[in-house]
C-alpha positions as CSV (number, residue, x, y, z in Angstrom):
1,X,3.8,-56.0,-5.2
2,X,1.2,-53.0,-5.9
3,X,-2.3,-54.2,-4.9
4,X,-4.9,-54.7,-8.0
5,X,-6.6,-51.7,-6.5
6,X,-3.8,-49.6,-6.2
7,X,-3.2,-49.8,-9.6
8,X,-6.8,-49.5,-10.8
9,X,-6.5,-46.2,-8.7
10,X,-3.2,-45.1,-10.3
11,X,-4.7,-46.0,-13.6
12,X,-7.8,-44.0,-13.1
13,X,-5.7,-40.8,-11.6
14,X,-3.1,-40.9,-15.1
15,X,-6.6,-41.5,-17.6
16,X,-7.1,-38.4,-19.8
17,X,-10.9,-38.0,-20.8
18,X,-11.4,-39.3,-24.5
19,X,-13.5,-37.6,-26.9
20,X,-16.3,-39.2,-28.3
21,X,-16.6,-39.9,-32.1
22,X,-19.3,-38.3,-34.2
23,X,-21.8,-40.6,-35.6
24,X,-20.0,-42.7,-38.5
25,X,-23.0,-41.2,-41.1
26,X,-22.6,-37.7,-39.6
27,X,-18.3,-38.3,-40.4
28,X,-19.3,-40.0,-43.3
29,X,-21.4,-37.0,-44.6
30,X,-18.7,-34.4,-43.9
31,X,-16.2,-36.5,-45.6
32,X,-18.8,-36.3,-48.7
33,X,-19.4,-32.5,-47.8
34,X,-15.9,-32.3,-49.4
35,X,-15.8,-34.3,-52.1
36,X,-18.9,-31.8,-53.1
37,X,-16.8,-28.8,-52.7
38,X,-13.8,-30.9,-54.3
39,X,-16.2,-31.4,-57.5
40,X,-17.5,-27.6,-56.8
41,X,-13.7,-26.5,-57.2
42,X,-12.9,-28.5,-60.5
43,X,-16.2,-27.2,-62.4
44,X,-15.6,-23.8,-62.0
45,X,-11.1,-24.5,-62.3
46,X,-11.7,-26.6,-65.3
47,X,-15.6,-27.0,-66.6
48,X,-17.7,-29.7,-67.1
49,X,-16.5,-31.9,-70.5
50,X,-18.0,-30.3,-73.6
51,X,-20.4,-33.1,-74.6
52,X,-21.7,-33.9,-71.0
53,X,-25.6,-33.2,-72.6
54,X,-25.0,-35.8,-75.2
55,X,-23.8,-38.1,-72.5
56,X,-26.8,-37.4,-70.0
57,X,-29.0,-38.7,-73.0
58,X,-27.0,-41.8,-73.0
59,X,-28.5,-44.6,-70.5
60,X,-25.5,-46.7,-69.9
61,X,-24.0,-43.2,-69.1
62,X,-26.6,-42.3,-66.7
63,X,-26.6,-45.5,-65.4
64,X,-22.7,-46.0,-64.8
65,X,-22.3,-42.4,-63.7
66,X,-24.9,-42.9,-60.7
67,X,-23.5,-46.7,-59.9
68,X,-20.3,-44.8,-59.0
69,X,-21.7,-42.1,-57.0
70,X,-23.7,-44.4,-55.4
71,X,-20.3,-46.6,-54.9
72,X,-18.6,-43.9,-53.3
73,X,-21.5,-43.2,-50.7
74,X,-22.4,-46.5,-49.8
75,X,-18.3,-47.4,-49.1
76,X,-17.8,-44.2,-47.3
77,X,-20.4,-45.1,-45.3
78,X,-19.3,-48.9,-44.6
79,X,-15.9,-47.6,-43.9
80,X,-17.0,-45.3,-41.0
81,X,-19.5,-48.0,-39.5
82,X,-16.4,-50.8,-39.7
83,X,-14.1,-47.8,-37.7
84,X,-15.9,-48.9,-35.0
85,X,-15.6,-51.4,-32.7
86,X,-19.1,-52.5,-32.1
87,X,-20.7,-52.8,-35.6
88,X,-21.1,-55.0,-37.6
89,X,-18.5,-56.7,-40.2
90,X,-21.6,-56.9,-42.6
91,X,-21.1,-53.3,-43.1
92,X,-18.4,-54.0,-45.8
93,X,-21.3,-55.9,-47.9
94,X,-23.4,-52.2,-47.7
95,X,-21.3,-51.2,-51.4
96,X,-21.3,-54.3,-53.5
97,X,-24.7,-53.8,-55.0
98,X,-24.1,-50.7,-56.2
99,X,-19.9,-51.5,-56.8
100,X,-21.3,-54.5,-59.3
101,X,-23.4,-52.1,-61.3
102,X,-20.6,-49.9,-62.1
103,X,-18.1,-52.8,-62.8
104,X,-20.9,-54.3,-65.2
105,X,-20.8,-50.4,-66.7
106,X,-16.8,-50.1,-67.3
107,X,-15.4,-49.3,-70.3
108,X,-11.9,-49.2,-71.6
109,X,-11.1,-46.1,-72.4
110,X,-8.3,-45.1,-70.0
111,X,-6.5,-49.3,-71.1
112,X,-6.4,-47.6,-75.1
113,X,-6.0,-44.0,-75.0
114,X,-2.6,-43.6,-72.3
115,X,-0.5,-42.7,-75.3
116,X,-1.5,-41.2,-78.9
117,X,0.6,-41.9,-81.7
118,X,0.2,-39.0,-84.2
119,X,1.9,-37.5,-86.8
120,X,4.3,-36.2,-85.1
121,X,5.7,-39.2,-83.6
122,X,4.5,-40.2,-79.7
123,X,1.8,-37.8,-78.0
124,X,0.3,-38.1,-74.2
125,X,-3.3,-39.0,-74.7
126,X,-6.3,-37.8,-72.8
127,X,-5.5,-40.3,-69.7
128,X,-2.1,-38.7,-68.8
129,X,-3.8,-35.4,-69.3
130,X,-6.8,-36.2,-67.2
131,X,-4.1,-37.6,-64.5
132,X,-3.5,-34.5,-62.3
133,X,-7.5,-34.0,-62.1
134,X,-7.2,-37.5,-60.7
135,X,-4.5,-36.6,-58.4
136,X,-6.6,-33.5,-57.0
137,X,-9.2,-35.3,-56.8
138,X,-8.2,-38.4,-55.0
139,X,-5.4,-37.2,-52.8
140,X,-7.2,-34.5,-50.4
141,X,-10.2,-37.1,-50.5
142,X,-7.8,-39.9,-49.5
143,X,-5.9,-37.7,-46.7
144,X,-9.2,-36.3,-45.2
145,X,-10.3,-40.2,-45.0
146,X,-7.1,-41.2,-43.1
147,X,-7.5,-38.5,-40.5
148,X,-11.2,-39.0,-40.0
149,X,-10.4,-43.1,-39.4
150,X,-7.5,-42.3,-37.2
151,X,-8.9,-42.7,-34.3
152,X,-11.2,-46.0,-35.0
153,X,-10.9,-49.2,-34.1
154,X,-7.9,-51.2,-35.7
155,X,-9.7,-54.6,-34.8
156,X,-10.5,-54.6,-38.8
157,X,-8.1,-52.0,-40.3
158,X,-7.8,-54.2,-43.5
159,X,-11.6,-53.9,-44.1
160,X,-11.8,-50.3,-43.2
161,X,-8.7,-49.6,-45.3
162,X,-10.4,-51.2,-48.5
163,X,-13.8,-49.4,-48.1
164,X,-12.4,-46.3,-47.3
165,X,-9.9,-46.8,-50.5
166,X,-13.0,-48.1,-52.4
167,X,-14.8,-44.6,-51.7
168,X,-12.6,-42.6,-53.1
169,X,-12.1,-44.2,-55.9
170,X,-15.6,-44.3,-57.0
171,X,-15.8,-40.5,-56.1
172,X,-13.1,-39.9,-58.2
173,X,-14.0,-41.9,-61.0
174,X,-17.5,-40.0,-61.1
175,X,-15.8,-36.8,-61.4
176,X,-13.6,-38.4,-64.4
177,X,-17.0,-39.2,-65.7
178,X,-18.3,-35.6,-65.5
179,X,-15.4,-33.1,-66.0
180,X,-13.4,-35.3,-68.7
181,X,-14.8,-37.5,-71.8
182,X,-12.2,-40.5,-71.3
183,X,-13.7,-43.2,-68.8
184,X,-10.8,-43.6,-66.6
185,X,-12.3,-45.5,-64.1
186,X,-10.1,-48.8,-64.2
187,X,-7.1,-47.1,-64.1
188,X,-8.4,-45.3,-60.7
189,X,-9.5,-48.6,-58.9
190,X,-6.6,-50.1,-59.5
191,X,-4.6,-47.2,-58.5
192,X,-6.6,-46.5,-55.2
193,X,-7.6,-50.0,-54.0
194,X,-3.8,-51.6,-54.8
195,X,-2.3,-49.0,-53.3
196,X,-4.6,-50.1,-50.1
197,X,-4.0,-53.9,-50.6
198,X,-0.6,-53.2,-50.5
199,X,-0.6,-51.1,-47.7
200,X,-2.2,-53.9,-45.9
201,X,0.0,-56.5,-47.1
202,X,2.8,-54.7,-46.0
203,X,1.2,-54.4,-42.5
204,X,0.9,-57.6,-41.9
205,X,3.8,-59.3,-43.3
206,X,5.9,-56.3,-41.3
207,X,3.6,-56.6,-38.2
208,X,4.9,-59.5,-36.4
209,X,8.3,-58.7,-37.5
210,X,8.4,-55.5,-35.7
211,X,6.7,-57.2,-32.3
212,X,9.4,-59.9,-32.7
213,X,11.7,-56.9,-32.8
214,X,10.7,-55.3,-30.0
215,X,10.8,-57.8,-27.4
């Protein structure tokens, strides 16, 4: 039998060195960094929605617009702190201030408006128009997040999975709010944080399947 020493020397003499992550606030602010040149993209692609001066007049506007954006930030942020192993759980609390304001905000919009019925029988309303802008939006956000999180702990992937999910959707939902006039924002949180609590729920109900499998 191989000594314990023999083995911590074999262990040591196969280790490869392991880069360092960047600060979660510095990963959290590059991930931001792109969601700015995401919104940069879709303004110059697309414009800003024809009656966003009326709507920066409007407080509950104003209001649910920054809630969002401040939503996004915050989660982005509690998802990068929770990636790692030696912070806090209380991390995933850092959004819900901000994430209650902007449910108190919601309107319902995007639950009326998927289909107009005109005169001319059955039209696709403003949601399904404003859906690829969501998809732009959401998907190079949501791919970026992944890759960044990769490489975190997976001690709490369900938490970092719904913060991260959580993020983009409120970045999302405040560039509905700015580059179209239909407040889509229900439709986006459930699209982006079921998607994640099915992606968890598949983990772990498949989890201990796959370890039973593989012994």
């Amino acid at each position: 039998m191989i000594k314990t020493s023999h083995l911590i020397e074999a262990l040591v003499a196969d280790a490869r060195p392991v880069r360092r992550l960047r600060p979660p606030v510095l990963r959290a602010a590059l991930w931001l960094l792109l969601a700015a040149l995401i919104f940069g993209l879709l303004a110059v692609g697309h414009g800003v929605r024809p009656d966003l001066a009326q709507r920066l007049e409007q407080p509950d506007f104003i209001v649910g617009t920054a809630a969002a954006l401040l939503t996004g930030v915050l989660a982005a942020v509690a998802s990068f702190m929770l990636n790692l192993p030696d912070r806090s759980r209380g991390w995933a609390l850092l959004p819900v201030p901000a994430l209650l304001v902007w449910m108190a905000t919601l309107g319902y919009g995007c639950l009326v408006n998927w289909v107009s019925i005109g005169p001319y029988g059955v039209q696709v309303g403003e949601t399904a128009r404003c859906f690829a802008t969501v998809l732009m939006t959401s998907l190079p956000l949501s791919l970026a997040m992944l890759a960044m999180l990769r490489h975190g702990a997976v001690l709490s992937a369900s938490t970092v999975s719904l913060t991260g999910s959580l993020a983009v959707a409120a970045i999302t939902a405040t560039a509905m709010s700015i580059f179209h006039s239909l407040d889509a924002s229900v439709m986006i949180l459930v699209w982006n944080l079921g998607t994640a609590v099915l992606i968890v729920a598949l983990g772990r109900w498949l989890g201990p399947r796959l370890a039973a499998a593989g012994r």
